[in-house]
C-alpha positions as CSV (number, residue, x, y, z in Angstrom):
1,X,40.7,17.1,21.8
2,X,41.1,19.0,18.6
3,X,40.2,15.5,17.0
4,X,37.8,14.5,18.8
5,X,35.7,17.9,17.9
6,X,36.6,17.6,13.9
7,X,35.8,13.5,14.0
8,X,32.0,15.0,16.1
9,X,31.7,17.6,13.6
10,X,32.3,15.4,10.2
11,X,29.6,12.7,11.8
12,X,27.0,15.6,12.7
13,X,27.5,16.7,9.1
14,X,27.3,13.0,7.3
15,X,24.4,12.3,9.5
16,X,22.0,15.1,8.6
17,X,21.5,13.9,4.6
18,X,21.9,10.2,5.9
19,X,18.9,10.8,7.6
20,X,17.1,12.9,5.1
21,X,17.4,10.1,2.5
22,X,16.4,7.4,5.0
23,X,13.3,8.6,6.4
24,X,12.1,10.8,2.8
25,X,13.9,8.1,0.1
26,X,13.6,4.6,1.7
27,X,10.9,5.4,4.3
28,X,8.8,7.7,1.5
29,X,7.6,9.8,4.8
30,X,8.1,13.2,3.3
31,X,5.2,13.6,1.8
32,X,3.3,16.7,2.0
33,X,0.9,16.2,4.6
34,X,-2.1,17.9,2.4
35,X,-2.2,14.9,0.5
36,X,-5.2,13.3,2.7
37,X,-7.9,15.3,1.3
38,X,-7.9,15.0,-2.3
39,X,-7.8,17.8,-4.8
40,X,-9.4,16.6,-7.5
41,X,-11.0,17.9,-10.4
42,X,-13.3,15.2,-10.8
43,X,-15.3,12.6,-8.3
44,X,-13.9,9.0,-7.8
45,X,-15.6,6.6,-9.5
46,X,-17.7,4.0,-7.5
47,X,-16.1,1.1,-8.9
48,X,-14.2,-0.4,-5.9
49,X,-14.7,-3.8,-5.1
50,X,-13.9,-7.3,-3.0
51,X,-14.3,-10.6,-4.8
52,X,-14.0,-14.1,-4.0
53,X,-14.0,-15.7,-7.4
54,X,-17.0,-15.0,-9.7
55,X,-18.9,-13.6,-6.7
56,X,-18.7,-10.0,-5.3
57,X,-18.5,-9.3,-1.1
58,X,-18.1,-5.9,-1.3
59,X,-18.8,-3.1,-4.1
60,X,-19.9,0.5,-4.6
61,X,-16.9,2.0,-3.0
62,X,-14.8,4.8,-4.4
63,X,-11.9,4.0,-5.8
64,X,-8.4,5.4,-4.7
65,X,-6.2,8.0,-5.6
66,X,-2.1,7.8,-6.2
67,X,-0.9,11.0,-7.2
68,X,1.7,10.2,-10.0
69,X,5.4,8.9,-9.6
70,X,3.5,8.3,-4.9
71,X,3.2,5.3,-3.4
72,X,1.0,6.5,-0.8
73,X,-2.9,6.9,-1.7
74,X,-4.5,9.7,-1.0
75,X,-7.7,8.3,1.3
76,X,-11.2,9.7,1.7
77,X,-13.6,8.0,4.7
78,X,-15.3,5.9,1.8
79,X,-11.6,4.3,1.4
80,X,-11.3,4.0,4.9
81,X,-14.8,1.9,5.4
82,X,-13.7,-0.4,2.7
83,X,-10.3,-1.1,4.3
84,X,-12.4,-1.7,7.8
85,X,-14.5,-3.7,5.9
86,X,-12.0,-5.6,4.1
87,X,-10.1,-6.2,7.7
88,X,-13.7,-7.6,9.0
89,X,-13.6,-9.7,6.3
90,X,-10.0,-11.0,6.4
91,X,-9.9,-11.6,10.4
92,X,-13.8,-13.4,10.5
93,X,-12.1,-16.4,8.3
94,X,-8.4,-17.5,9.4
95,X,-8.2,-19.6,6.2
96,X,-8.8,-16.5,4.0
97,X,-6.2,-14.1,2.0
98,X,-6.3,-11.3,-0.3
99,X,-4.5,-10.7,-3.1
100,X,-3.6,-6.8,-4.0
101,X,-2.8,-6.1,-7.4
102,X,-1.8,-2.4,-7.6
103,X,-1.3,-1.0,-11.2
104,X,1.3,1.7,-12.6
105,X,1.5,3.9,-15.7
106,X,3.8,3.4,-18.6
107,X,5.9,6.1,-17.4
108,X,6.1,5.3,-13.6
109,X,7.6,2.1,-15.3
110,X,11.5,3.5,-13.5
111,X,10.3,5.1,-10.5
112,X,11.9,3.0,-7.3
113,X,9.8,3.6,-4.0
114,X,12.0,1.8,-1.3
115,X,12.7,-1.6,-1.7
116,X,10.4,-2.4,-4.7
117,X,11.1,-3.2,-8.6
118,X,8.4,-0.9,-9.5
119,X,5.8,1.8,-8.1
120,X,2.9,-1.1,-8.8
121,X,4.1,-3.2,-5.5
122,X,5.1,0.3,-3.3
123,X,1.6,0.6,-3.8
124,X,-0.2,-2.5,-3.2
125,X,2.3,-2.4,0.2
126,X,0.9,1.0,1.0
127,X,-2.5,-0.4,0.9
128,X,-1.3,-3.7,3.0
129,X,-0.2,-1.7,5.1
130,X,-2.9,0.2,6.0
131,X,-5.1,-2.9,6.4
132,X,-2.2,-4.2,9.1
133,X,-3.5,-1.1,11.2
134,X,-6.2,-2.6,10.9
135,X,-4.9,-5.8,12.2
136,X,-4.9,-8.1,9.2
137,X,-1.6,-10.1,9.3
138,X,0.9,-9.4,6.8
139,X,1.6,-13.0,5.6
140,X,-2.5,-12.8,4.6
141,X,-1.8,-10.6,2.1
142,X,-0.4,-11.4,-1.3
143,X,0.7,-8.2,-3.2
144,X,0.5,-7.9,-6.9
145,X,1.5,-5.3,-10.0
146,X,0.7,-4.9,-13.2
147,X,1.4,-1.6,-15.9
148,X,-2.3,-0.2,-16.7
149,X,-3.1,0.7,-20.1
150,X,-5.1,3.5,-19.5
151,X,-3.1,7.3,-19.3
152,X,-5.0,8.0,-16.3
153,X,-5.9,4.5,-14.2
154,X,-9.8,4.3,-13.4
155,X,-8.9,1.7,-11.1
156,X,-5.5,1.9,-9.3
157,X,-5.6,-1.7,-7.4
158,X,-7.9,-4.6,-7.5
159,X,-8.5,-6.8,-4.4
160,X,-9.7,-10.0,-4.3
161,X,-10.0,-12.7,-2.0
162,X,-9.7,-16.2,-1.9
163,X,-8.7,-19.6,0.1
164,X,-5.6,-21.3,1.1
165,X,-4.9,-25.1,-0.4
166,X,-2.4,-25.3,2.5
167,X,-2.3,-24.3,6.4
168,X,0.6,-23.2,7.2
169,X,1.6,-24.0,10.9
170,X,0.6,-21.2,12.3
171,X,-3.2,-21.4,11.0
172,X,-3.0,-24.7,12.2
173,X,-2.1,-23.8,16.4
174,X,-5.3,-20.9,15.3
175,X,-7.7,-23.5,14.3
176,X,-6.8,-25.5,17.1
């Protein structure tokens, strides 16, 4: 019995910072919860916008917000509606996909979020994410990153849609 309770009481301990980095390291849901209002200094520029090639679906939206070293954006309603949007956009026309290209500083060029090389693609998977709760598929999203040049990034992703060459099998039983 005296075993038993030293064994219980050596997983109780292993299990409490085997959680912690789980859920806040590989999970990333520690975040402080203030983080969905922003608190910044200046207003978001109105730059956001969907493409398909050289013409533009969708512009005059403001753009989002990554703290530094987060993967999570910090959204405002305006964010929301273009994610919405964006989602009409996707699900009207089986045969389209986006591509997310999410962009990092210089010095964010080590941080690790999860499973990914570099903060760039935690973020572009942050924002596919949030258009699968919208109900665009994951597989219709293509995610992207790149290291801006800028100190602070004007524009933290860049979405842009376009057409498969191919149907895959499961576009075809859609289309059907």
């Amino acid at each position: 019995m005296k075993s038993f309770l030293l064994g219980f009481l050596t997983l109780c301990v292993w299990c409490i910072p085997a959680r912690y980095y789980y859920v806040c390291k590989i999970k990333n849901q520690c975040e402080d919860a203030t983080m969905e209002t922003p608190a910044l200094d200046k207003e978001r520029s109105k730059t956001l916008a969907l493409s398909l090639g050289d013409s533009i679906l969708l512009q005059g939206y403001e753009q989002f917000y990554f703290a530094p070293a987060s993967a999570k954006p910090v959204l405002t309603d305006n964010n929301r509606d273009f994610l919405r949007r964006v989602a009409e956009q996707l699900l009207s026309d089986s045969l389209s996909q986006l591509s997310i290209t999410a962009y990092f500083q210089e010095e964010e060029r080590q941080i690790r979020q999860g499973f990914f090389d570099n903060l760039g693609m935690a973020r572009a998977d942050a924002l596919r994410q949030l258009l699968g709760e919208q109900g665009v598929r994951e597989n219709s999203v293509r995610l992207y990153a790149e290291e801006g040049k800028a100190e602070d990034l004007q524009q933290p992703a860049l979405f842009e849609l376009f057409y498969r060459t191919t149907i895959d099998s499961t576009t075809a039983k859609e289309i059907q």
